[in-house]
C-alpha positions as semicolon CSV with decimal commas, in nm:
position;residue;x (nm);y (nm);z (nm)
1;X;-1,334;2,025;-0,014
2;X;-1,051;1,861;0,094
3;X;-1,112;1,468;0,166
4;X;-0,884;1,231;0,322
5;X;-0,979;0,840;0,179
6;X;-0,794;0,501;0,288
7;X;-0,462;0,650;0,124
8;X;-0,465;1,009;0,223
9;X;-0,561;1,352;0,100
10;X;-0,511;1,282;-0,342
11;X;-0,552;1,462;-0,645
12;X;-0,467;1,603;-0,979
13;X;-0,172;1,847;-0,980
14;X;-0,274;2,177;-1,033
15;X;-0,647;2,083;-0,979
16;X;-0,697;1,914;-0,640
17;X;-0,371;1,935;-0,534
18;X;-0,203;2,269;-0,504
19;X;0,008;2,491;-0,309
20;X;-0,351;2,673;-0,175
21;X;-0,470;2,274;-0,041
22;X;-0,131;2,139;0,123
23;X;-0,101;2,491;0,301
24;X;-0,468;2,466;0,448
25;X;-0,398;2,054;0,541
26;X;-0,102;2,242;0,734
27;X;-0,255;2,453;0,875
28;X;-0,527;2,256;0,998
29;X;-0,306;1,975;1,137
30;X;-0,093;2,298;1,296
31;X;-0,441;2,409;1,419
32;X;-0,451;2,057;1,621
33;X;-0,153;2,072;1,718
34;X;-0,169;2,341;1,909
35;X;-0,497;2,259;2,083
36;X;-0,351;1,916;2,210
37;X;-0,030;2,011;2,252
38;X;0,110;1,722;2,076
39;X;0,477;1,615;2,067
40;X;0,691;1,766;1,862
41;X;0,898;1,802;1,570
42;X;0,629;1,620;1,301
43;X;0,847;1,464;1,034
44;X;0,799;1,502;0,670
45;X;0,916;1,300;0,398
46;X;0,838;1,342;0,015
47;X;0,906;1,089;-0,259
48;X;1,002;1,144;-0,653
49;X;0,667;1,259;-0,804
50;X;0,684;1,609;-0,955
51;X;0,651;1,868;-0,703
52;X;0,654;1,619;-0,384
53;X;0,953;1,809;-0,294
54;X;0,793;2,181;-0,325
55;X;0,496;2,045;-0,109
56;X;0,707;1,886;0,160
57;X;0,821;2,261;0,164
58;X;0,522;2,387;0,185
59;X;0,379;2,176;0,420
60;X;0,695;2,238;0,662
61;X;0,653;2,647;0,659
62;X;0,351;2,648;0,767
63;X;0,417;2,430;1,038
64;X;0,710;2,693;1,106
65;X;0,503;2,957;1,084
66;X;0,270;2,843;1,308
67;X;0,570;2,762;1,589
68;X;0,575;2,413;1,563
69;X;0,921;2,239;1,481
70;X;1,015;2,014;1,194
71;X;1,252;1,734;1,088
72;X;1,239;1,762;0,687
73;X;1,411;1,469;0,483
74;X;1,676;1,578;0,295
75;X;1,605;1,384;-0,006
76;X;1,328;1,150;-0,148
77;X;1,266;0,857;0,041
78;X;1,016;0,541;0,067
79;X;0,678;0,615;0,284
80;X;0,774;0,349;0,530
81;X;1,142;0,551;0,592
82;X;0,866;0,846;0,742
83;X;0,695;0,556;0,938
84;X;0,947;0,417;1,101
85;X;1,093;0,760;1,198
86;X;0,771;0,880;1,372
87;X;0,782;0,548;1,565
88;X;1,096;0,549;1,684
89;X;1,125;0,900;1,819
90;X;0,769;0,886;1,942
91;X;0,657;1,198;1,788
92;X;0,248;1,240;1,742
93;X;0,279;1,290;1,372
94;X;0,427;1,194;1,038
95;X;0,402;1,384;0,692
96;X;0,472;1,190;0,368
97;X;0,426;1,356;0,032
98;X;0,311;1,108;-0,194
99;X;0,023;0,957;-0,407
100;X;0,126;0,621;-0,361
101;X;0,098;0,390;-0,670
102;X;-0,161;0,686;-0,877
103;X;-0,061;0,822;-1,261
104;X;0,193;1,080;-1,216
105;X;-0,026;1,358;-1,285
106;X;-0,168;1,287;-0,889
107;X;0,014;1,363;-0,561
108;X;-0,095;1,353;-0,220
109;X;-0,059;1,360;0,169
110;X;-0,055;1,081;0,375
111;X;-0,051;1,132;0,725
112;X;0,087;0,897;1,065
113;X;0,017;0,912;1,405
114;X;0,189;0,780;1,753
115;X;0,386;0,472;1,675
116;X;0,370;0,536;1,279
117;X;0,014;0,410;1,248
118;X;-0,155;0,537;0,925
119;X;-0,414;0,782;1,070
120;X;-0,767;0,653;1,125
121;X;-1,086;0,788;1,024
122;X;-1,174;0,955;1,363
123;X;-0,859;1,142;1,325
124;X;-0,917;1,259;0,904
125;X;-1,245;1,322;1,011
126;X;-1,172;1,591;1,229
127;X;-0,854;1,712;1,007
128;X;-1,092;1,820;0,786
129;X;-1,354;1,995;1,005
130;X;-1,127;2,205;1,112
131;X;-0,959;2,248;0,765
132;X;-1,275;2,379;0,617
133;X;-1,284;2,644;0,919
134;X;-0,932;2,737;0,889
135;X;-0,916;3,152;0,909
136;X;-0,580;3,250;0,817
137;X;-0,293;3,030;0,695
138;X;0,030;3,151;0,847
139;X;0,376;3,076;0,668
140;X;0,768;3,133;0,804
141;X;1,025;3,070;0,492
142;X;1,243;2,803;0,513
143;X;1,544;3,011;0,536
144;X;1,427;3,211;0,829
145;X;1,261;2,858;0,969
146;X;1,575;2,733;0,938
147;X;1,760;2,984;1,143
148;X;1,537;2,985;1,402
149;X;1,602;2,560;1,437
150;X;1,229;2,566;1,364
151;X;1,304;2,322;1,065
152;X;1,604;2,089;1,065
153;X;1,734;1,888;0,791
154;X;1,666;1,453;0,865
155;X;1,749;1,181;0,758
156;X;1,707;0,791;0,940
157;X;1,726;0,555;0,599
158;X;2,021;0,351;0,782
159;X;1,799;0,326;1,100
160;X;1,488;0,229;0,893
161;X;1,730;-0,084;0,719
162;X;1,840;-0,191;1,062
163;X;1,474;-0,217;1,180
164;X;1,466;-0,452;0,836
165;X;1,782;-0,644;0,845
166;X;1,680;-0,757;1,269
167;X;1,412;-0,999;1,088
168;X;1,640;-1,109;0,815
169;X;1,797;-1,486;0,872
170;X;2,208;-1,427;0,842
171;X;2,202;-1,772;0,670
172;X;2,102;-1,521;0,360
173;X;2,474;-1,469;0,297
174;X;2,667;-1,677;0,057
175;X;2,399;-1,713;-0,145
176;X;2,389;-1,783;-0,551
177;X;2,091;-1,587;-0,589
178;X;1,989;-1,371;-0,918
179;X;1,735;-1,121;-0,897
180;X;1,619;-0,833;-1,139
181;X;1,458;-0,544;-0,970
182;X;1,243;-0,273;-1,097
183;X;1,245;0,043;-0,940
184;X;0,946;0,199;-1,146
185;X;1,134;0,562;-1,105
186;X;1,053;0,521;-0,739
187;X;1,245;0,565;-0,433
188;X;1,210;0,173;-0,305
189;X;1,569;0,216;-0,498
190;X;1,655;0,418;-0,157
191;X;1,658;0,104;0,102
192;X;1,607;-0,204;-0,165
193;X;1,985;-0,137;-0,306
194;X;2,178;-0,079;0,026
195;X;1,993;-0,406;0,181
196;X;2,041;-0,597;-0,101
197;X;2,461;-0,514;-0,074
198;X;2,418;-0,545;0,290
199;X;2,224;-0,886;0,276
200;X;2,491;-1,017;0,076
201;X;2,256;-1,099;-0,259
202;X;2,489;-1,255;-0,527
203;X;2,376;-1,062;-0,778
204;X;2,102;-0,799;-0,748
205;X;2,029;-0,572;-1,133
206;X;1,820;-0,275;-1,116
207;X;1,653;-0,125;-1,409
208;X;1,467;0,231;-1,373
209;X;1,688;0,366;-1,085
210;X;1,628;0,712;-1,205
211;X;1,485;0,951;-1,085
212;X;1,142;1,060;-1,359
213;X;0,838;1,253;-1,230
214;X;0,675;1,101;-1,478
215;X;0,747;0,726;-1,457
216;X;0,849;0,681;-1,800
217;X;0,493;0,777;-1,856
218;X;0,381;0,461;-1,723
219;X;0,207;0,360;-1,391
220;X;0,435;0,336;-1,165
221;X;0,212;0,013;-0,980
222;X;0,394;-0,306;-1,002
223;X;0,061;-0,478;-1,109
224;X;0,049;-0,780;-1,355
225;X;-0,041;-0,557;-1,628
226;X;0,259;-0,351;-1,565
227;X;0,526;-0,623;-1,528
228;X;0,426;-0,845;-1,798
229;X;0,590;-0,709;-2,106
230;X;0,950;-0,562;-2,079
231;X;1,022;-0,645;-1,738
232;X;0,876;-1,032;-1,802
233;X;1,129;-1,026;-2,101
234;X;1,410;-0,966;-1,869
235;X;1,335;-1,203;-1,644
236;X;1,354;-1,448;-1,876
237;X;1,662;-1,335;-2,079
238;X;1,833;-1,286;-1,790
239;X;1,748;-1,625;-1,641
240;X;1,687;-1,422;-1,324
241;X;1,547;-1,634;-1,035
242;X;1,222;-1,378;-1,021
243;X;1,208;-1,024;-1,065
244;X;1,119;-0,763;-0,792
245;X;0,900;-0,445;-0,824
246;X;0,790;-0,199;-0,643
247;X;0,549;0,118;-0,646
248;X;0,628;0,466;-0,680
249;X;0,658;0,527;-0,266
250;X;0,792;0,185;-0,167
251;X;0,508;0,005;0,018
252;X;0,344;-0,239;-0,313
253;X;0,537;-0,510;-0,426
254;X;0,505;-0,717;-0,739
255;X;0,702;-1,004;-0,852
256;X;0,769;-1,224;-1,219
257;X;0,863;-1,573;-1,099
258;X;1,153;-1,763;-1,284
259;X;0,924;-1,900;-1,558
260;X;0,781;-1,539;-1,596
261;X;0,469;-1,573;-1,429
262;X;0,341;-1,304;-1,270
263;X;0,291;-1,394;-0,868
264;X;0,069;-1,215;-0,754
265;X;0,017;-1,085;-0,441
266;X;-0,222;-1,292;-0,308
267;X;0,041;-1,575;-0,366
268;X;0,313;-1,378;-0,175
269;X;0,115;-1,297;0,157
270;X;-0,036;-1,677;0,190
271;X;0,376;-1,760;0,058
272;X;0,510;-1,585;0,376
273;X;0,259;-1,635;0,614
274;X;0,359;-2,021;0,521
275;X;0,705;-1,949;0,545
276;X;0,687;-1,795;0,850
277;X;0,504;-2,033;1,019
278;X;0,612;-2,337;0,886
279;X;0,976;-2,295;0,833
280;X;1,051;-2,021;1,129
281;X;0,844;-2,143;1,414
282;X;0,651;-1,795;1,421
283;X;0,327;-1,857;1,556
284;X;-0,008;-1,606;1,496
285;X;-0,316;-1,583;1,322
286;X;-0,345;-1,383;0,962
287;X;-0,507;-1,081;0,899
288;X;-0,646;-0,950;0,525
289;X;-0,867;-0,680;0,385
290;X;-1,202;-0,808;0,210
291;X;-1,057;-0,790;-0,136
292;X;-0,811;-1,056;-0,065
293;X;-0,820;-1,470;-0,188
294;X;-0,953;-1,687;0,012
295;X;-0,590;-1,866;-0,039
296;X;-0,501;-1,695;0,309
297;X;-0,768;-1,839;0,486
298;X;-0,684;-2,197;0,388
299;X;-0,342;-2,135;0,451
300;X;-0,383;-1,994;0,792
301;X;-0,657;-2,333;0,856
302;X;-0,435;-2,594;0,811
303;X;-0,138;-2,433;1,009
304;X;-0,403;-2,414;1,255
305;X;-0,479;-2,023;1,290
306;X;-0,749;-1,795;1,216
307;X;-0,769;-1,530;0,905
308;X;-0,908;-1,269;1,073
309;X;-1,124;-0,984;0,740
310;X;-1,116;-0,612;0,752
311;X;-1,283;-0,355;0,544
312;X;-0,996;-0,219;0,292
313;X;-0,752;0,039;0,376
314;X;-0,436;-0,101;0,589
315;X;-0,497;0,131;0,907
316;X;-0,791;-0,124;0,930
317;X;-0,556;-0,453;0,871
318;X;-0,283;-0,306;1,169
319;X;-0,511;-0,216;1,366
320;X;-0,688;-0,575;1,383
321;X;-0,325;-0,706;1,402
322;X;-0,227;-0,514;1,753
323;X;-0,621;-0,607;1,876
324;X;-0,529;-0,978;1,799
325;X;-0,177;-1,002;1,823
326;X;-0,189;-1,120;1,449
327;X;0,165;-1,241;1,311
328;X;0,123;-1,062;0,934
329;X;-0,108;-0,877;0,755
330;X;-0,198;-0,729;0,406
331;X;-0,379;-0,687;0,112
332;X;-0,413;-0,830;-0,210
333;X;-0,336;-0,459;-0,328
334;X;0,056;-0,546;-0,260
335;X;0,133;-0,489;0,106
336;X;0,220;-0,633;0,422
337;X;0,363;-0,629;0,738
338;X;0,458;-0,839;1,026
339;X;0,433;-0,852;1,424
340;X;0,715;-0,634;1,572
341;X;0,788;-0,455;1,225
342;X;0,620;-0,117;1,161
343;X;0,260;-0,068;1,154
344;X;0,220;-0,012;0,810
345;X;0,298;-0,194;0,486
346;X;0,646;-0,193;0,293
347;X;0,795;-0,323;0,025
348;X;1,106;-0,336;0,089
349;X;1,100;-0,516;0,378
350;X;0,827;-0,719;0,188
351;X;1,084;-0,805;-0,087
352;X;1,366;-0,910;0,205
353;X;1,161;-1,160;0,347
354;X;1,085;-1,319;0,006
355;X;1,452;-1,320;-0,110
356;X;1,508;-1,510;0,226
357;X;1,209;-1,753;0,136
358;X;1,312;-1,811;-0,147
359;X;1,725;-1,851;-0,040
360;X;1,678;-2,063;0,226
361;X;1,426;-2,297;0,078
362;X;1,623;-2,339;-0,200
363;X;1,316;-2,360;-0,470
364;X;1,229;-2,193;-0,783
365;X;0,956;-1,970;-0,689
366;X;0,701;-2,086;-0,866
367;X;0,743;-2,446;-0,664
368;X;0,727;-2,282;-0,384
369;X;0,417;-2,114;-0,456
370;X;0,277;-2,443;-0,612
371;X;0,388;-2,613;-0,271
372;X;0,177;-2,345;-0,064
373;X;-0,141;-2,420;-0,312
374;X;-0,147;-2,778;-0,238
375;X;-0,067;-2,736;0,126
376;X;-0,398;-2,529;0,126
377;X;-0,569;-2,764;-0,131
378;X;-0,653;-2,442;-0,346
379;X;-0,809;-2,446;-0,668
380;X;-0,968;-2,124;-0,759
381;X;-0,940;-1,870;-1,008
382;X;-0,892;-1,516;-0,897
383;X;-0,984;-1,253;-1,149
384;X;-0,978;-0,865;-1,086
385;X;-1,151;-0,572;-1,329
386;X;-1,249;-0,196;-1,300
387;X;-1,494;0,061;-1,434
388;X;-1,442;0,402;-1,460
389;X;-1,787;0,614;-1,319
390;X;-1,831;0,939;-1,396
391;X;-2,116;1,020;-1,133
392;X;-2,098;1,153;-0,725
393;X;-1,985;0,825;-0,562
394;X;-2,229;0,872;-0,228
395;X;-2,528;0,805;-0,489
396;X;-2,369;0,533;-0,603
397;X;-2,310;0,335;-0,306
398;X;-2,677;0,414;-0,128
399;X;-2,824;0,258;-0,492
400;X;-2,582;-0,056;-0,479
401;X;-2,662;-0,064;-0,103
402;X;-3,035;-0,036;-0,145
403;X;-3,043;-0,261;-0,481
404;X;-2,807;-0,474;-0,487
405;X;-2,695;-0,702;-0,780
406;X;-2,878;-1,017;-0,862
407;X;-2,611;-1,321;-0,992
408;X;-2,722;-1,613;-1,201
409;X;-2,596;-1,795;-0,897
410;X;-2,755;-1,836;-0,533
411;X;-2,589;-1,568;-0,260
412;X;-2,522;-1,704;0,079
413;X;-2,488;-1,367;0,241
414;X;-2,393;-0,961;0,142
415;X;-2,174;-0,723;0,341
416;X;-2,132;-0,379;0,319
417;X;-1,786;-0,234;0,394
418;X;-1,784;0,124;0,380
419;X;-1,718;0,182;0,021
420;X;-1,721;-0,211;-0,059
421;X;-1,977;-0,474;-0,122
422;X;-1,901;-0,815;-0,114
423;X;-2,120;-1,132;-0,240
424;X;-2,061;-1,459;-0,051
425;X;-2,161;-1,778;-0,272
426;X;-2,156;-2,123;-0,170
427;X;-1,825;-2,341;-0,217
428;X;-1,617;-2,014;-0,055
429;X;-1,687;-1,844;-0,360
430;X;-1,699;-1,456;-0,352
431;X;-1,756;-1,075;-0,564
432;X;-1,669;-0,758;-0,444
433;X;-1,741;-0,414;-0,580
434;X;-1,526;-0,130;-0,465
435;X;-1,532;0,205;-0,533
436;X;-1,242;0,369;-0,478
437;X;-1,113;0,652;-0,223
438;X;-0,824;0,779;-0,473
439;X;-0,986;0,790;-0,852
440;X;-1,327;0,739;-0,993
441;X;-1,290;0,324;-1,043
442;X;-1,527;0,048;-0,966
443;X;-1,272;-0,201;-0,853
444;X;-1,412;-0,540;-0,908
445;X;-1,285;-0,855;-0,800
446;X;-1,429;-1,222;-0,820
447;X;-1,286;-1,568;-0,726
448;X;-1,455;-1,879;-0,835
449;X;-1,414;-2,229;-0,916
450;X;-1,253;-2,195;-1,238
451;X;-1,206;-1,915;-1,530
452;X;-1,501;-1,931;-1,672
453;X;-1,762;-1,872;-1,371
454;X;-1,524;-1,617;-1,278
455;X;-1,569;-1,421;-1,619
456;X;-1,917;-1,493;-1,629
457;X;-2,013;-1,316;-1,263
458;X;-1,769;-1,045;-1,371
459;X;-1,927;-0,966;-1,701
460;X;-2,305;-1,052;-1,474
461;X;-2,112;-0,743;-1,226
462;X;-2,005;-0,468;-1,498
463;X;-2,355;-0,486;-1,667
464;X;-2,523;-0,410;-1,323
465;X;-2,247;-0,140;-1,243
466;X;-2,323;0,005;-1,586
467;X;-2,705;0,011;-1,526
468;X;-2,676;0,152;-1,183
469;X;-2,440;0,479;-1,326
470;X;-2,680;0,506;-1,583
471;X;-3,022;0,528;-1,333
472;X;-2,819;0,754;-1,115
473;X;-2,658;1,007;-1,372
474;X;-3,022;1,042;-1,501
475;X;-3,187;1,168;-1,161
């Protein structure tokens, strides 16, 4: 069964994801868009991961085959490049072949809709209904597709870095910034290199601009894990003002501050929402997924707004934004996106607005974020864990929803999101157990007064999670 989750249709290469699956998503979204007559040419992009290119192929002749006409990159480029294109020529649909921040043995398919909006649940939903009833899968080669003007070779990257460079202050220039930037084998390379000639950054290094299905054999997520051994090092060798990093498909962004400390991205969504408030005149309440610090909140509090909470995925976080006119959004995953910019999170654009922060203010970054923490009057310790399961996850989340944990300390209150559960303690204190829509992973996440307590409810967390998989892989 095919099964679209908060990031798209994912899977193993060669397992999940094969030529059979991307041909029957094509020819169910084909299937729809036939029956609603929707705009055409759907654009589809592909980034570096083995095969993305093949499926973006793929993909395209069946949409050929079926009559319906196609704009196909012409070479790999970041998700929000697809995005902004299905925006800005108000076309129903966008196509990007990618699993996002995954091992490289994954790919995937994530999909847009009108105004580049990742697609919602109603619309995956029914994507798959009429997947699992699709007849006959009809192809047209991309030579003959290509004759008939059926599919047409696009590109908009120098369009996408306008949309970028309009929220960019041109008091960047002249600058004496240095910045290291890690490309993870990706294609963030594809806008973050032009912008960063363009923006006039004094001196901007890249290391892994290469293009490696593999990703060195490393994840290609610019988490804290990731960026704290070579990359740190370089940082600090290099007495680089921070470091930059970005996932494999250009929408998560990491960053090692000047003293090598990993910021993460909690930090650089309450950083900018600060900045942009504070030091721009912007005005606008915040919006975050349920796995994000309460940091936000007390930001967005004493600057007078509202934090606004979704359940996780960012189609939920945009689409709070446009119902409240929100001024940014994200996701302590590594995304964001503000008011007037694309409806979707990007890292590049992400990365922009923190070289201007950090230009303009004329701080070390890791004053600035210490400036933003006492602003807020923070002092919590966020801590984040996983657990591979190895059972059906529906099981799981009826047990947890029907029994959930007990902690050694009292709950205020207990939400269920979807595939989340989160714990509300006293003193703003919170636990959240996800289970993810991409891989088998408990994601677990706790933020507490200080280390300890937060160790202690995680450790109180994985021992429940661990009894629960056990109770349900014995039924």
């Amino acid at each position: 069964m095919i099964h679209f989750g908060t990031g798209g249709f994912r899977g193993v290469i060669g397992d999940d994801f094969t030529r059979e699956n991307v041909q029957l998503c094509a020819q169910g979204l084909s299937n729809i868009v036939l029956a609603d007559h929707s705009k055409q040419p759907i654009i589809i992009g592909f980034d570096n991961r083995f095969m993305s290119d093949f499926a973006a192929r793929w993909f395209a002749e069946v949409l050929a085959g079926n009559g319906i006409r196609v704009y196909l990159f012409l070479s790999p480029v970041p998700t929000p490049c697809v995005m902004s294109a299905t925006r800005d020529m108000h076309h129903d649909y966008g196509v990007m072949v990618t699993a996002s921040h995954n091992p490289f043995y994954f790919n995937g398919i994530k999909l847009f809709l009108s105004q580049g909006f990742d697609a919602d649940v109603a619309f995956t939903n029914r994507l798959e209904k009429v997947v699992s009833e699709v007849k006959e899968v009809k192809t047209l080669s991309l030579p003959e597709a290509k004759k008939l003007w059926l599919i047409q070779d696009f590109t908009n990257t120098n369009i996408y870095l306008t949309h970028i460079k309009r929220f960019i202050s041109p008091k960047i220039h002249n600058n004496h910034a240095k910045i290291i930037y890690d490309n993870m084998c990706g294609v963030g390379v594809v806008g973050l290199e032009p912008l960063a000639k363009e923006l006039g950054i004094h001196q901007f290094d890249i290391v892994h601009a290469e293009h490696d299905a593999f990703f060195s054999f490393n994840l290609p997520n610019p988490t804290e894990a990731m960026l704290s051994g070579d990359f740190r090092d370089k940082v600090l060798s290099g007495h680089y003002d921070c470091g930059l990093a970005t996932d494999s498909d250009g929408d998560r962004l990491g960053i090692i501050d000047e003293k090598g400390n990993y910021v993460s991205n909690n930090e650089i969504l309450a950083s900018l929402y600060y900045y942009l408030v504070k030091y721009k005149d912007m005005k606008g309440d915040i919006v975050k997924n349920c796995a994000t610090s309460i940091l936000v909140d007390k930001v967005a509090a004493k600057l007078g707004f509202k934090c606004h909470e979704v359940d996780v995925g960012f189609k939920n976080i945009t689409a709070k934004m446009k119902e409240v006119d929100a001024l940014i959004g994200g996701e302590s995953s590594g995304g964001l996106t503000v008011r007037g910019y694309l409806f979707g999170k990007d890292s590049v654009f992400s990365s922009a607005l923190f070289m201007e922060m950090m230009i303009l203010l004329n701080k070390p970054v890791s004053e600035i974020i210490a400036d933003v923490k006492k602003f807020a009057d923070y002092h919590y310790s966020f801590l984040e864990d996983s657990l591979i399961y190895t059972t059906e996850s529906e099981p799981l989340i009826a047990y947890i929803d029907q029994h959930p944990p007990v902690f050694s300390r009292p709950l205020v209150r207990y939400e269920h999101f979807t595939r989340n559960f989160k714990f509300y303690f006293d003193n703003d204190c919170w636990m959240l157990i996800r289970l993810s829509g991409t891989e088998p992973t408990f994601r677990i996440f706790a933020e507490m007064e200080n280390d300890q307590e937060a160790v202690k409810c995680v450790r109180e967390l994985k021992d429940y999670l661990e009894q629960v998989e056990m109770i349900i892989g014995g039924k």
